[in-house]
FITOR-620932 format. One line per field, with one value per residue (C-alpha): residue in one letter; chain; x, y, z. Coordinates in steps of 0.001 Angstrom, whole numbers. Layout:
BEGIN
kenu (a | ...)
rogu (A | ...)
px (X | ...)
py (Y | ...)
pz (Z | ...)
This chain:
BEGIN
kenu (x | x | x | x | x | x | x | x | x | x | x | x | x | x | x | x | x | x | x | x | x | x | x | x | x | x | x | x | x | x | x | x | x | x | x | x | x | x | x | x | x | x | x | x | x | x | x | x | x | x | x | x | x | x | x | x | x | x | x | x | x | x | x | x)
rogu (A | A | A | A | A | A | A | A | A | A | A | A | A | A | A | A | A | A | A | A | A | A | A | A | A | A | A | A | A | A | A | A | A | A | A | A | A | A | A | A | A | A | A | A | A | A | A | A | A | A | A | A | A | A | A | A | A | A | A | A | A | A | A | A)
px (-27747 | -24238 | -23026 | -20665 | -19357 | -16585 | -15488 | -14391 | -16037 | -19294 | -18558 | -17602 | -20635 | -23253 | -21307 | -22254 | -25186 | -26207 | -24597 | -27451 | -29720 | -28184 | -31375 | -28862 | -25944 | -23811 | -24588 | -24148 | -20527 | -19364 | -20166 | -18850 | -15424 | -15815 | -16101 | -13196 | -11038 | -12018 | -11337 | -7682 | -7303 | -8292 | -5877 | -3041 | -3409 | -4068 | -1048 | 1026 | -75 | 325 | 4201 | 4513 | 3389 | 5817 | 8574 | 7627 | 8213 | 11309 | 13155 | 10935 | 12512 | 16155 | 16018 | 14507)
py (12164 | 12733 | 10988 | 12256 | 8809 | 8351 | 4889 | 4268 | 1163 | 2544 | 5048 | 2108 | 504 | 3682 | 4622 | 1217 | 1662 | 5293 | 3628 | 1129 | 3776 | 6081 | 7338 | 7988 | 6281 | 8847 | 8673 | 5205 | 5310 | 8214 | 6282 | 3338 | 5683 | 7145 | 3551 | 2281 | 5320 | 4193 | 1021 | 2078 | 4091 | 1428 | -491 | 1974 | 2445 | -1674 | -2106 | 678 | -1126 | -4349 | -3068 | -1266 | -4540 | -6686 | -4040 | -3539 | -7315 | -7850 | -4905 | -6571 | -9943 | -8428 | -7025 | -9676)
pz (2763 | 3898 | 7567 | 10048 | 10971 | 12893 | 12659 | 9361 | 9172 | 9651 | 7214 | 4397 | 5311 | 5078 | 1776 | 385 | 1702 | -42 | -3196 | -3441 | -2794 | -5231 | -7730 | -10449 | -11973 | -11425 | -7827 | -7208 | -9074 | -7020 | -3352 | -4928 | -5436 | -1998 | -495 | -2123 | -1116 | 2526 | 2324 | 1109 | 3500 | 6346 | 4259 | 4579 | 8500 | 8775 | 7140 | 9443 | 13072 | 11975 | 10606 | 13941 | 16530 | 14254 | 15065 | 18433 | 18905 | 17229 | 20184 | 22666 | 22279 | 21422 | 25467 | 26799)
């Protein structure tokens, strides 16, 4: 059963979810993969904000 989640978080969590669920093997291993690519990706964007608010406050304190 495929969900159109929004929230990335929620889409981690249903993946892992359907991966327990997963009749087959091959099932299970591809929401595993699926889960994991999220999780990157959450990674990747984490990773770009938290680059961005340390940049942000490096010019913030230069002009003030």
């Amino acid at each position: 059963m495929e969900k159109n989640i929004s929230n990335p978080h929620l889409r981690i969590f249903w993946q892992g979810r359907e991966a327990q669920a997963g009749s087959l093997k091959s099932d299970f291993n591809n929401n595993v993969t699926i889960s994991l690519r999220e999780m990157r990706e959450s990674n990747y964007w984490l990773r770009i904000i938290k680059s961005t608010i340390e940049n942000l406050n490096i010019l913030k304190s230069h002009f003030m």
